[in-house]
PDB file as gemmi writes it, atoms N, CA and C in Angstrom:
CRYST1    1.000    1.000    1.000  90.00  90.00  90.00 P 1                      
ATOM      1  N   UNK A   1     108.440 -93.982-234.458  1.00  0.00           N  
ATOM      2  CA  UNK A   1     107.624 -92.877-233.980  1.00  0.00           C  
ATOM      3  C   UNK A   1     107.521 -92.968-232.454  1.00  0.00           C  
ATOM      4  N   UNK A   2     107.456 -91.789-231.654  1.00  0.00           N  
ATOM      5  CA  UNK A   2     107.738 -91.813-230.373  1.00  0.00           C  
ATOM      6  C   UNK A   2     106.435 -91.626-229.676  1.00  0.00           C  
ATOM      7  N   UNK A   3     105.842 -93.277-228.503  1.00  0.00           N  
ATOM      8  CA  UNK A   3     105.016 -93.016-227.786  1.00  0.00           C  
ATOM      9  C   UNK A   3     104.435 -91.921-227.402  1.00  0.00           C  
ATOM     10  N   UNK A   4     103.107 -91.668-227.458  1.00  0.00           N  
ATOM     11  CA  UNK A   4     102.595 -90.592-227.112  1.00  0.00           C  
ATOM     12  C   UNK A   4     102.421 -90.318-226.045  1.00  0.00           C  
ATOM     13  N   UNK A   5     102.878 -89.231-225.155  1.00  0.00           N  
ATOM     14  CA  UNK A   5     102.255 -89.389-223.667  1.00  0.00           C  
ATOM     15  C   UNK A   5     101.232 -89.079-223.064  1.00  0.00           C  
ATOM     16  N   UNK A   6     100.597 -90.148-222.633  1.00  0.00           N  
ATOM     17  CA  UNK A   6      99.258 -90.663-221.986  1.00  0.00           C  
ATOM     18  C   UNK A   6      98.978 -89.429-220.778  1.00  0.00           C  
ATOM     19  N   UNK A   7     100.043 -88.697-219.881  1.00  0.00           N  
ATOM     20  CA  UNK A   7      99.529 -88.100-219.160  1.00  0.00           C  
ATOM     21  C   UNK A   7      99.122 -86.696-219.241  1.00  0.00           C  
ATOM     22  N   UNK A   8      98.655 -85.598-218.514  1.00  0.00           N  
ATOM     23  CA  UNK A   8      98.104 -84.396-218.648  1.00  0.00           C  
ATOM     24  C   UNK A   8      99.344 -83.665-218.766  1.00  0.00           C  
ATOM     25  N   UNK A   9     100.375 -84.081-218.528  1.00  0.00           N  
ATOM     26  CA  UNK A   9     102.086 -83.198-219.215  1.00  0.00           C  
ATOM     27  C   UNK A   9     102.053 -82.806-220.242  1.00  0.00           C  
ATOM     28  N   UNK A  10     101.668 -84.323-221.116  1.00  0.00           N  
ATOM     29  CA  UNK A  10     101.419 -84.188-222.784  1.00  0.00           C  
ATOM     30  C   UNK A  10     102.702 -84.067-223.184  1.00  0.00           C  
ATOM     31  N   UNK A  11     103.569 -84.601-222.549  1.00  0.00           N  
ATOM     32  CA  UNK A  11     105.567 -84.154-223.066  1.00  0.00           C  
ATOM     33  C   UNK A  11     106.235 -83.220-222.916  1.00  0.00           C  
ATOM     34  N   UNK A  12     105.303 -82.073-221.981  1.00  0.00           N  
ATOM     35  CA  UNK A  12     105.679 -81.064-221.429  1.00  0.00           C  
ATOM     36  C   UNK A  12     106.846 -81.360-219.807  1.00  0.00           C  
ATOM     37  N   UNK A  13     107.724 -80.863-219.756  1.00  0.00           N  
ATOM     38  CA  UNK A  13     108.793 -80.742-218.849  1.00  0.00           C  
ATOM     39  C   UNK A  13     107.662 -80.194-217.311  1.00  0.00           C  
ATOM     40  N   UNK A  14     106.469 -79.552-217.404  1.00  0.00           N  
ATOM     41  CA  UNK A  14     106.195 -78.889-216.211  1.00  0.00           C  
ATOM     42  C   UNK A  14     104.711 -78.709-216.474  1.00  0.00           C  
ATOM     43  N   UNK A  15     103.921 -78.106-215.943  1.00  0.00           N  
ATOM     44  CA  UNK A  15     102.962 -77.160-216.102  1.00  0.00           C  
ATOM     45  C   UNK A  15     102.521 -76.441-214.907  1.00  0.00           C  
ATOM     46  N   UNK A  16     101.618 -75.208-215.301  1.00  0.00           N  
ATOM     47  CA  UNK A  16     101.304 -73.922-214.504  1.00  0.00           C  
ATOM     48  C   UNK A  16     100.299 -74.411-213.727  1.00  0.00           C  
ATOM     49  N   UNK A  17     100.281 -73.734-212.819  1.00  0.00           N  
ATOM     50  CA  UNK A  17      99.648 -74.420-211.545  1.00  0.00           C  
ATOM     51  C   UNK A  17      97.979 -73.977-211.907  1.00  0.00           C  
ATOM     52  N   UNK A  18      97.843 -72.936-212.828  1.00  0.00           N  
ATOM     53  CA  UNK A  18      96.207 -72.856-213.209  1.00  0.00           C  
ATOM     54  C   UNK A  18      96.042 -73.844-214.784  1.00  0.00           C  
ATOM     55  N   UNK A  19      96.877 -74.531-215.380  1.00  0.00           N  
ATOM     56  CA  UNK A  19      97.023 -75.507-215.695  1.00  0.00           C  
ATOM     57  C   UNK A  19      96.290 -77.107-214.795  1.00  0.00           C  
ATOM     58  N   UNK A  20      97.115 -76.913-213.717  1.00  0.00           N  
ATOM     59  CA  UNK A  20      96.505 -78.158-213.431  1.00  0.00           C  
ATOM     60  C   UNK A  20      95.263 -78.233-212.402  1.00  0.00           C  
ATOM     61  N   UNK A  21      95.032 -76.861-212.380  1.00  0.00           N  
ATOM     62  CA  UNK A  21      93.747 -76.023-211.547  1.00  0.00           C  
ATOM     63  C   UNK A  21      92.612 -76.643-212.780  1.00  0.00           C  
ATOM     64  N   UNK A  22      92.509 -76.172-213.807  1.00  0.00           N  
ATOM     65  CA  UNK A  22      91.920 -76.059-215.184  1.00  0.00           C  
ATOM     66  C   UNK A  22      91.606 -77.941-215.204  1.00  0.00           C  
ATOM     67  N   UNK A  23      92.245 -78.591-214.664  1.00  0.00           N  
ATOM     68  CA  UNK A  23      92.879 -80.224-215.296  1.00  0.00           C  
ATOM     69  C   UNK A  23      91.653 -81.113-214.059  1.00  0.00           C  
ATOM     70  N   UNK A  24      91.741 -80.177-212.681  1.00  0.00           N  
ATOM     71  CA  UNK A  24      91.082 -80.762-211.337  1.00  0.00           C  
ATOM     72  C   UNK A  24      90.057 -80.272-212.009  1.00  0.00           C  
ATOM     73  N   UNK A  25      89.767 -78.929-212.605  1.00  0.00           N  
ATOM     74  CA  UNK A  25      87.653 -78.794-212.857  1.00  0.00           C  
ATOM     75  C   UNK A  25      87.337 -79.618-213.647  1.00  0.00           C  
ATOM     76  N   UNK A  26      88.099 -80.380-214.218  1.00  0.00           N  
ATOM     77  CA  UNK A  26      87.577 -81.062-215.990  1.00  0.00           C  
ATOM     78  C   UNK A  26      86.752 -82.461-215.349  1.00  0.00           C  
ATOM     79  N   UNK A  27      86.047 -82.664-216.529  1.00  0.00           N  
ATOM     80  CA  UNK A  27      85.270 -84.037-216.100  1.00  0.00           C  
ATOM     81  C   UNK A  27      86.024 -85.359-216.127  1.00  0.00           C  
ATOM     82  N   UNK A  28      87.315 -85.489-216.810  1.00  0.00           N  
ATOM     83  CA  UNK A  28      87.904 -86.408-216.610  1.00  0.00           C  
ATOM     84  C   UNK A  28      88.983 -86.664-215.249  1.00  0.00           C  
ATOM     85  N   UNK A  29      89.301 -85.748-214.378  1.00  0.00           N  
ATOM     86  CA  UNK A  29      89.366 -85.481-213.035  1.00  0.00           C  
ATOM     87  C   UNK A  29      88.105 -85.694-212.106  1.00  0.00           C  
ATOM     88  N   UNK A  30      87.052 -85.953-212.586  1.00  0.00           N  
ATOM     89  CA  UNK A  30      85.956 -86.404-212.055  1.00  0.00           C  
ATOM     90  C   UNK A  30      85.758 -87.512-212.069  1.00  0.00           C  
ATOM     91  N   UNK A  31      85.683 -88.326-213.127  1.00  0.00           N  
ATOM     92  CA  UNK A  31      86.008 -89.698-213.829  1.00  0.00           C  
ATOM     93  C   UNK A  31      86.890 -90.535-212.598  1.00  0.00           C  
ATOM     94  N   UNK A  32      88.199 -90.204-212.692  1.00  0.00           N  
ATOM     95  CA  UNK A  32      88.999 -90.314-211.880  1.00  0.00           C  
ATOM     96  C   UNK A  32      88.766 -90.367-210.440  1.00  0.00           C  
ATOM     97  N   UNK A  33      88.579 -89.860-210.018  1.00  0.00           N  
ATOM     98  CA  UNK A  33      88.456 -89.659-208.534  1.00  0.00           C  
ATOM     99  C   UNK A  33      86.934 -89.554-207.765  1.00  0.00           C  
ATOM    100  N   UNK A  34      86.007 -89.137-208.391  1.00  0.00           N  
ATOM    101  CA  UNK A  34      84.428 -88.753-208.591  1.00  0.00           C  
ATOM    102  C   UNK A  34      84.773 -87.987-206.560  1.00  0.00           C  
ATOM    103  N   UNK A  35      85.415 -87.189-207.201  1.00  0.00           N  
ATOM    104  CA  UNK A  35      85.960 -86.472-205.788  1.00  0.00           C  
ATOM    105  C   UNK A  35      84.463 -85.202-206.466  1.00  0.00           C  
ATOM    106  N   UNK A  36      84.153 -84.318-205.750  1.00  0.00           N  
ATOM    107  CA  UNK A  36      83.192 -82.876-205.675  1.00  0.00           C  
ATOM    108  C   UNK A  36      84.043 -82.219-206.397  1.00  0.00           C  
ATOM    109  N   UNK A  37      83.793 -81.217-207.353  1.00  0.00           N  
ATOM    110  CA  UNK A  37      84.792 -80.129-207.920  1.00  0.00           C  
ATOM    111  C   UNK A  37      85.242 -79.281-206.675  1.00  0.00           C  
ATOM    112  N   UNK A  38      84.460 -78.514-205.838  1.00  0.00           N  
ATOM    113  CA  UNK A  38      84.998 -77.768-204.785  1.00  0.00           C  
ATOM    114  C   UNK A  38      86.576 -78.489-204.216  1.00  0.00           C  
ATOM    115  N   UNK A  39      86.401 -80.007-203.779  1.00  0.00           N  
ATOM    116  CA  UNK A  39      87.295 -80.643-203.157  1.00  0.00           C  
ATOM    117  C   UNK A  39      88.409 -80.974-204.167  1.00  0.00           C  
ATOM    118  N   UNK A  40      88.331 -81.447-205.006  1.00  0.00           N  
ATOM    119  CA  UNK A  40      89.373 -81.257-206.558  1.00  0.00           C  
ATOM    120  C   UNK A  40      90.512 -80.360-206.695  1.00  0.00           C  
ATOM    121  N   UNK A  41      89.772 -78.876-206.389  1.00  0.00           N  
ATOM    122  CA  UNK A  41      90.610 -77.529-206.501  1.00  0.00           C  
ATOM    123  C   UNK A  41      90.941 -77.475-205.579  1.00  0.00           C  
ATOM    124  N   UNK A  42      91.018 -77.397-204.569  1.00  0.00           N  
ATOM    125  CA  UNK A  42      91.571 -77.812-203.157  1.00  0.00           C  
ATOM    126  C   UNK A  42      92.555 -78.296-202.846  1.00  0.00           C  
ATOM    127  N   UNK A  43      92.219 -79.942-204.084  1.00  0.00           N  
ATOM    128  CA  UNK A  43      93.884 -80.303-203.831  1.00  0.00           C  
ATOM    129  C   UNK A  43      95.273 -80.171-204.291  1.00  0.00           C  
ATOM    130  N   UNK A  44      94.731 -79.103-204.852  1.00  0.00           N  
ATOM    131  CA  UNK A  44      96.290 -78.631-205.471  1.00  0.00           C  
ATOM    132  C   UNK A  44      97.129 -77.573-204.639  1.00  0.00           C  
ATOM    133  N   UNK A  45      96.801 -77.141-203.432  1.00  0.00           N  
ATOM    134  CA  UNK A  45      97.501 -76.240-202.686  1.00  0.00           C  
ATOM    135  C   UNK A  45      97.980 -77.672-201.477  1.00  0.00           C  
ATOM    136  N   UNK A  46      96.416 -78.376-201.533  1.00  0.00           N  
ATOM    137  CA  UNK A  46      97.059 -79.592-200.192  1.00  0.00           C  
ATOM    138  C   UNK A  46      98.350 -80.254-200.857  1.00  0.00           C  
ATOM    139  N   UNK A  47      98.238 -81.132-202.135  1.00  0.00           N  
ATOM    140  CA  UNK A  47      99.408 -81.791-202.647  1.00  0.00           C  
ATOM    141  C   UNK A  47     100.155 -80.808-203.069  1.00  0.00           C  
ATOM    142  N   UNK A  48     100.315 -79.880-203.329  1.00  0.00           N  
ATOM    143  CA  UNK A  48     101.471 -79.160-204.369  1.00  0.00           C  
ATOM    144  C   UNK A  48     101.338 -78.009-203.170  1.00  0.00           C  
ATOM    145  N   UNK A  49     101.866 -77.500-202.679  1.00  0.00           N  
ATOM    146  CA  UNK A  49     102.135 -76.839-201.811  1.00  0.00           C  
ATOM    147  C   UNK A  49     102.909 -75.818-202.659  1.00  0.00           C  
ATOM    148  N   UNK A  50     102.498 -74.385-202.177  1.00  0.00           N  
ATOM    149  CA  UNK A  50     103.369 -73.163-203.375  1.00  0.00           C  
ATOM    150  C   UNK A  50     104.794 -73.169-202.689  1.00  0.00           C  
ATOM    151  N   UNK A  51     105.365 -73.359-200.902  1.00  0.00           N  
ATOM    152  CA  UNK A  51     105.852 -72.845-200.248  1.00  0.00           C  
ATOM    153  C   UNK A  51     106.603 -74.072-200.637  1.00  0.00           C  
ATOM    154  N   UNK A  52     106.659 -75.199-200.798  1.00  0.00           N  
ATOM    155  CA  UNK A  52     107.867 -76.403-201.184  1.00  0.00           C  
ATOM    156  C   UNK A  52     107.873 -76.812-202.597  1.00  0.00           C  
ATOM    157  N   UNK A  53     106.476 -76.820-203.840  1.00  0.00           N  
ATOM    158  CA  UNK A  53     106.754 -76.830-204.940  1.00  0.00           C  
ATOM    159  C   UNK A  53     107.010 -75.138-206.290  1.00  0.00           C  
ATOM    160  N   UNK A  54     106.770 -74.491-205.675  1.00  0.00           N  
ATOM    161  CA  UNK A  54     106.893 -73.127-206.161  1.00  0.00           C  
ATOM    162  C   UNK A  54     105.518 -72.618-206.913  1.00  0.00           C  
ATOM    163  N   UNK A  55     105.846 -72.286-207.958  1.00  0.00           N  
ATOM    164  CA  UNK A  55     104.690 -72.161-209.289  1.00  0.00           C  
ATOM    165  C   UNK A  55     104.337 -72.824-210.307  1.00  0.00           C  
ATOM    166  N   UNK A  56     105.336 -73.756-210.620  1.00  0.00           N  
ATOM    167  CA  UNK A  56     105.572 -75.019-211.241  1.00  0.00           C  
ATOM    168  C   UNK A  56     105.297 -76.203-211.112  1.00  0.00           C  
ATOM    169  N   UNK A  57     104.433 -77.006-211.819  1.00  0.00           N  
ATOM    170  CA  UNK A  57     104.415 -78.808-211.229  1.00  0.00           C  
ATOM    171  C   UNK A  57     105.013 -79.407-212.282  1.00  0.00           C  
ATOM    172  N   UNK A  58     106.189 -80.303-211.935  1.00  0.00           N  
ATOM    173  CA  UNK A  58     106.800 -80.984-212.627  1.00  0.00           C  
ATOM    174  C   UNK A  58     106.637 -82.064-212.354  1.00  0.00           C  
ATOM    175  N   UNK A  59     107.166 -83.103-213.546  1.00  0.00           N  
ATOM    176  CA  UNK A  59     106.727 -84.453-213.695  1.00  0.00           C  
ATOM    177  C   UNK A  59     107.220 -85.123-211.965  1.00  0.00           C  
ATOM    178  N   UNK A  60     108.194 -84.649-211.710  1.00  0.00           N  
ATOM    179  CA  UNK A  60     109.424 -85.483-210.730  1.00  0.00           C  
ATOM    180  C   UNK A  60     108.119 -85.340-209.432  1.00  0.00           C  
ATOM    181  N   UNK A  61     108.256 -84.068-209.131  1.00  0.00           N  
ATOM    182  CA  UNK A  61     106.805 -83.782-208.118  1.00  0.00           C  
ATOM    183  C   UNK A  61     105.894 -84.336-208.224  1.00  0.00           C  
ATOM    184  N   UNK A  62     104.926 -84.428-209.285  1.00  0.00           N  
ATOM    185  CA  UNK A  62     103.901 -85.336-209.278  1.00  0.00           C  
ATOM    186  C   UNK A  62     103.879 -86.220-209.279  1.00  0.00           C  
ATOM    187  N   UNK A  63     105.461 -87.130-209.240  1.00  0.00           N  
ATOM    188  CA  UNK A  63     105.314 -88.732-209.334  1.00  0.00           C  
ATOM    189  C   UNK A  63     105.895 -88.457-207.730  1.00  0.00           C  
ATOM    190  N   UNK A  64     106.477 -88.072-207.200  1.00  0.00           N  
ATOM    191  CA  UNK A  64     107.057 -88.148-205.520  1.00  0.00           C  
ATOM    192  C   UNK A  64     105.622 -87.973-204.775  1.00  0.00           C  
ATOM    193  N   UNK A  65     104.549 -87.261-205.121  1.00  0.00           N  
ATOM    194  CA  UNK A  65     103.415 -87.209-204.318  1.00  0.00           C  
ATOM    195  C   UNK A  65     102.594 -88.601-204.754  1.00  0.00           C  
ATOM    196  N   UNK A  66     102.306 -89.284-205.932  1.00  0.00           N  
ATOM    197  CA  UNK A  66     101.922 -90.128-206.145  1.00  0.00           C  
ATOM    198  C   UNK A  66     102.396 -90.984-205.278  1.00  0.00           C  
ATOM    199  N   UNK A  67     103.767 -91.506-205.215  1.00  0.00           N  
ATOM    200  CA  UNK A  67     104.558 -92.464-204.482  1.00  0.00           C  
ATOM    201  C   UNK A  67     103.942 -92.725-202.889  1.00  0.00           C  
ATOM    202  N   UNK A  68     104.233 -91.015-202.825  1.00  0.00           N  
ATOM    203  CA  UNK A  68     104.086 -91.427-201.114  1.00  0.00           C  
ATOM    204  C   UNK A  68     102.478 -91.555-200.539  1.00  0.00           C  
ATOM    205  N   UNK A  69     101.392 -91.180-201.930  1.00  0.00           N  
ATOM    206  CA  UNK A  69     100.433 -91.850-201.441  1.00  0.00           C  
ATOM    207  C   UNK A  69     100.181 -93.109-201.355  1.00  0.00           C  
ATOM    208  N   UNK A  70     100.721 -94.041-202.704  1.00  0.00           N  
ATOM    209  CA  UNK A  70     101.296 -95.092-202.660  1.00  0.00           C  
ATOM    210  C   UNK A  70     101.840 -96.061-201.594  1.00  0.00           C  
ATOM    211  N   UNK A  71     102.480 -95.186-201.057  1.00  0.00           N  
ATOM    212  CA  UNK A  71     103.409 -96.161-200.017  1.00  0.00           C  
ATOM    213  C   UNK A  71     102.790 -96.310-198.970  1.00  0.00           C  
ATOM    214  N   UNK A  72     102.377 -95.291-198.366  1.00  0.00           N  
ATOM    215  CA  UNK A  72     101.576 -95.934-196.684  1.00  0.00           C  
ATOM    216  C   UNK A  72     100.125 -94.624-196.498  1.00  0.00           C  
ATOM    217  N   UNK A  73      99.216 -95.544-195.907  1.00  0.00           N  
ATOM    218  CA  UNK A  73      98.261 -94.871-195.890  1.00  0.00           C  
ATOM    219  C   UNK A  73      98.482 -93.784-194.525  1.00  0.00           C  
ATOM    220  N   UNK A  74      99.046 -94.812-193.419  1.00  0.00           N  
ATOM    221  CA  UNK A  74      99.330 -93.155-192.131  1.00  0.00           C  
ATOM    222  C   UNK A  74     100.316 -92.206-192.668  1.00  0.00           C  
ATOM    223  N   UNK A  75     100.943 -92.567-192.747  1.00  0.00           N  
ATOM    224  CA  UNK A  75     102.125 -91.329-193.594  1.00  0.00           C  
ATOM    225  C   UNK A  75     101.008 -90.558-194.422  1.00  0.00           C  
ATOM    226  N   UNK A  76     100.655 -90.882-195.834  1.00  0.00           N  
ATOM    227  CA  UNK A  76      99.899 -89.895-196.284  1.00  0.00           C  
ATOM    228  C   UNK A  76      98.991 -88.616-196.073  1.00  0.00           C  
ATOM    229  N   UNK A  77      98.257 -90.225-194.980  1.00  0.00           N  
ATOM    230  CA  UNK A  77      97.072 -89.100-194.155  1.00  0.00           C  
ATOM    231  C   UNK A  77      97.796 -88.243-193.293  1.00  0.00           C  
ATOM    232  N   UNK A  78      98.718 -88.652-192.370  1.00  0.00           N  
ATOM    233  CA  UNK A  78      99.689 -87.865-191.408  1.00  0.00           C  
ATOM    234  C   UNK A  78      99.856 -86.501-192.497  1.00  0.00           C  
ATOM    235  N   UNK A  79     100.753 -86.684-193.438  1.00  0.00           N  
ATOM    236  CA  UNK A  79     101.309 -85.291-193.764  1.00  0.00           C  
ATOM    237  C   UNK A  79     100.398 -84.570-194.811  1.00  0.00           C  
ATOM    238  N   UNK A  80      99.670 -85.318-195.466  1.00  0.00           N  
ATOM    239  CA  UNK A  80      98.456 -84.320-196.206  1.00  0.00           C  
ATOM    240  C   UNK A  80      96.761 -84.288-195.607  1.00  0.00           C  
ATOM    241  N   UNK A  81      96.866 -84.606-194.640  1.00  0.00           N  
ATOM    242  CA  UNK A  81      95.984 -84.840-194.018  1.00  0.00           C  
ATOM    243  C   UNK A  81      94.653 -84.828-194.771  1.00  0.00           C  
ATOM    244  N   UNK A  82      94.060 -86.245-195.261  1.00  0.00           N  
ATOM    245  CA  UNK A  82      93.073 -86.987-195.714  1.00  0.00           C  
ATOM    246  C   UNK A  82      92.643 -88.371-195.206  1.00  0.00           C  
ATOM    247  N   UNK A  83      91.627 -88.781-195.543  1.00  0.00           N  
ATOM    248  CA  UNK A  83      91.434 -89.783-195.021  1.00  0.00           C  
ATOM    249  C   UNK A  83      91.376 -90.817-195.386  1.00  0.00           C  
ATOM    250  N   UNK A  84      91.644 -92.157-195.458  1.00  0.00           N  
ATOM    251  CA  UNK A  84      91.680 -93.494-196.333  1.00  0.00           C  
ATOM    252  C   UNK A  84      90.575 -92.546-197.592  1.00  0.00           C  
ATOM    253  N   UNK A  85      89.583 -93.216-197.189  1.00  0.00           N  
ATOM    254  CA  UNK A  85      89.028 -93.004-198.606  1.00  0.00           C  
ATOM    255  C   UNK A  85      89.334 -91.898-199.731  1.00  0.00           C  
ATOM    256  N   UNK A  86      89.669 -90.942-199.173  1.00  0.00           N  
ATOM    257  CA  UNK A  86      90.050 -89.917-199.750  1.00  0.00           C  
ATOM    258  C   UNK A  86      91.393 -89.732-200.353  1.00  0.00           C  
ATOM    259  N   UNK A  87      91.974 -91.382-199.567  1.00  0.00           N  
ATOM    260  CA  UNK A  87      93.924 -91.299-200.298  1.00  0.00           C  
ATOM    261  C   UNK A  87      93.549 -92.404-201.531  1.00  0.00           C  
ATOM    262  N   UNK A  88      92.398 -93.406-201.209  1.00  0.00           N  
ATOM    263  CA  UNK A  88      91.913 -93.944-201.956  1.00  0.00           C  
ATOM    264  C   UNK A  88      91.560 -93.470-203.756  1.00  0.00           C  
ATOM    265  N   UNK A  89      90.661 -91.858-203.711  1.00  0.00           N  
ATOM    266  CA  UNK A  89      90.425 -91.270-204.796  1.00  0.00           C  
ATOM    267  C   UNK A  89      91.342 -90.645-205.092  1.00  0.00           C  
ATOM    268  N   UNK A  90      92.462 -89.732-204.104  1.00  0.00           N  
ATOM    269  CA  UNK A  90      93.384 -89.119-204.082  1.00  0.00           C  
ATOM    270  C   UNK A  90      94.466 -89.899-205.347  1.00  0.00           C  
ATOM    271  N   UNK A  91      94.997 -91.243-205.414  1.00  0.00           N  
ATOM    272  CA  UNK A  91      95.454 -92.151-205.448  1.00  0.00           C  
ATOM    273  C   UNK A  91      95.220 -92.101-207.280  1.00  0.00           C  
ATOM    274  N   UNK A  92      94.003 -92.477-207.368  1.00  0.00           N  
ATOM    275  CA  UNK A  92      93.111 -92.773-208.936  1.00  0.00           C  
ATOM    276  C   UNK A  92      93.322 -91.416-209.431  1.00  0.00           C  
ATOM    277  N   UNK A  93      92.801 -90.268-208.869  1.00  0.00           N  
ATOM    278  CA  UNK A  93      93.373 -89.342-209.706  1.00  0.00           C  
ATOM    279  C   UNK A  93      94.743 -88.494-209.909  1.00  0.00           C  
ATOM    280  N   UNK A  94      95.535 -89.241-209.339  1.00  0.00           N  
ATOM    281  CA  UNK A  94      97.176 -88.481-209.433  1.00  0.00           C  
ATOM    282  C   UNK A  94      97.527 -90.155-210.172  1.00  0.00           C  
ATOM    283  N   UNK A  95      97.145 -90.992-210.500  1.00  0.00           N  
ATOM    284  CA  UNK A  95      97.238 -92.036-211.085  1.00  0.00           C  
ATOM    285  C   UNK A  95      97.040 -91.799-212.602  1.00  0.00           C  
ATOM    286  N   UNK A  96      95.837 -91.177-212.795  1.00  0.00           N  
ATOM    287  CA  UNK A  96      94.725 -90.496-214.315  1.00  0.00           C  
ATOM    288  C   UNK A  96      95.685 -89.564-214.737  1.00  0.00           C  
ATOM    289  N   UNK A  97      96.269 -88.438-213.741  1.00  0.00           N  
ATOM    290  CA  UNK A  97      97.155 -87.113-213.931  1.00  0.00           C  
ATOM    291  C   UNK A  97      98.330 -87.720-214.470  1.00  0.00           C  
ATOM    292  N   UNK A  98      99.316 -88.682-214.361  1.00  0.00           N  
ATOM    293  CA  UNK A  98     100.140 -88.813-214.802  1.00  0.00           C  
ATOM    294  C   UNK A  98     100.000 -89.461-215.935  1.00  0.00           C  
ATOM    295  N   UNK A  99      99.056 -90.789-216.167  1.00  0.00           N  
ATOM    296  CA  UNK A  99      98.957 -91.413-217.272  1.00  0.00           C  
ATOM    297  C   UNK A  99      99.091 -92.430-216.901  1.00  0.00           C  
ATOM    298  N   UNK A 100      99.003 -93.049-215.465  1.00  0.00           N  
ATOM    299  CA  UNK A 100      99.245 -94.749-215.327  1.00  0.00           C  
ATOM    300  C   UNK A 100      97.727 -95.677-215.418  1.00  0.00           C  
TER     301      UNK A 100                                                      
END                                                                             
C-alpha cells in the first residue's frame, strides 16, 4: 500500500492558488508559523509570485522556495524581502505545507 502523503498536495501534481490561499487562513498554517492571518495571505503573492509561478503551485516550486529559504538567510531576505524571524516562521510553515 502506497505511503500517504503527509503534505497539503495530498498526491496532487499542483494546486490552485485559492487552494493554497484557503491552506494560509487555516489554523494549521497558524500552528505552523503562528504568523497573523493578514500576513499568511500575503505570502503567497511574496513567495509564489503570479508573474514567475503562473496560476499554479507545484510541488517542484514549493520545494525550490523552501530550499532557498533554507539555504541562506541574506539571500532570502534579499530576494523576498523578510526578516530573520520571519524566514524563521516562513521556514516552519513551507516546511508544514509540504509535509516535512
Amino acid at each position: 500500500m502506497p505511503e500517504k502523503d503527509p503534505s497539503v498536495f495530498s498526491g496532487k501534481p499542483f494546486l490552485k492558488r485559492s487552494e493554497f490561499r484557503d491552506w494560509l487562513r487555516s489554523d494549521n498554517a497558524w500552528k505552523a508559523s503562528e504568523l497573523p492571518r493578514e500576513k499568511r495571505v500575503l505570502l503567497e503573492r511574496k513567495l509564489f509570485d503570479t508573474s514567475r509561478f503562473g496560476q499554479l503551485i507545484d510541488r517542484k516550486d514549493a520545494e525550490k522556495v523552501y530550499r532557498d529559504f533554507m539555504k541562506s538567510s541574506q539571500g532570502a531576505q534579499k530576494k523576498y524581502k523578510v526578516s530573520e524571524e520571519e524566514r524563521a516562521k516562513i521556514i516552519r510553515l513551507l516546511g508544514n505545507f509540504l509535509g516535512k
